[in-house]
C-alpha positions as CSV (number, residue, x, y, z in Angstrom):
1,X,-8.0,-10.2,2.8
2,X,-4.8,-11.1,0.9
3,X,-6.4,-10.6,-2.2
4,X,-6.8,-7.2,-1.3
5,X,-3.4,-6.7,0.1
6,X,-2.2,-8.0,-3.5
7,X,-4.3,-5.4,-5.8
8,X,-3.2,-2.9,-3.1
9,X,0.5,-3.5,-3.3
10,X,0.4,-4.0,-7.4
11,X,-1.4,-0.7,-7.7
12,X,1.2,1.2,-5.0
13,X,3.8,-0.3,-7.2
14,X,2.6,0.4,-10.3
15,X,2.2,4.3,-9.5
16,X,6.1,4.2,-8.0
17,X,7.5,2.6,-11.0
18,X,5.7,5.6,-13.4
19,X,6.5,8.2,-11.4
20,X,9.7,7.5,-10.5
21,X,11.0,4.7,-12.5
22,X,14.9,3.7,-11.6
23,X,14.9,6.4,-8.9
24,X,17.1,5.2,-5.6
25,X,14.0,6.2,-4.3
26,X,11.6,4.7,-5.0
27,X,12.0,1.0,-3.2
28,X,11.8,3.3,0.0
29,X,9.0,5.0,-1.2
30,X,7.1,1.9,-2.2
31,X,8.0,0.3,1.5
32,X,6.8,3.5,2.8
33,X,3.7,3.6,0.9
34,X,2.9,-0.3,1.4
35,X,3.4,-0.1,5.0
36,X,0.8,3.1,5.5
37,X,-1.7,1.3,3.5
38,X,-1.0,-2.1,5.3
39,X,-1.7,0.0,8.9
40,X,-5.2,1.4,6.9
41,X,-6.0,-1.9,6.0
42,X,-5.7,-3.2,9.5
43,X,-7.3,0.2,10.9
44,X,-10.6,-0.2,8.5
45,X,-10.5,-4.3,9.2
46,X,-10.9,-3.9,12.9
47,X,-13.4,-0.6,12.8
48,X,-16.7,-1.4,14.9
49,X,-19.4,-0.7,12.7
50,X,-21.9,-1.7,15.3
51,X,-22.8,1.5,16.9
């Protein structure tokens, strides 16, 4: 699982840094961004797929 969290966060992080590069914006954005796909993670991870 913390594999996935790494490729997750290095791929968030690599589209902030292109798109907005030294923005003062883009830290929140990536914090933002980590933290929806963090909750998405979690959501999918605890899904019952045993219907």
């Amino acid at each position: 699982m913390m594999i996935l969290v790494w490729f997750v966060a290095c791929i968030i992080f690599a589209f902030v840094n292109k798109f907005l590069g030294d923005s003062g914006h883009a830290l929140e954005l990536f914090a933002v961004l980590i933290g929806i796909a963090l909750f998405l993670i979690n959501r999918l991870k605890k899904k019952n797929y045993t219907k």
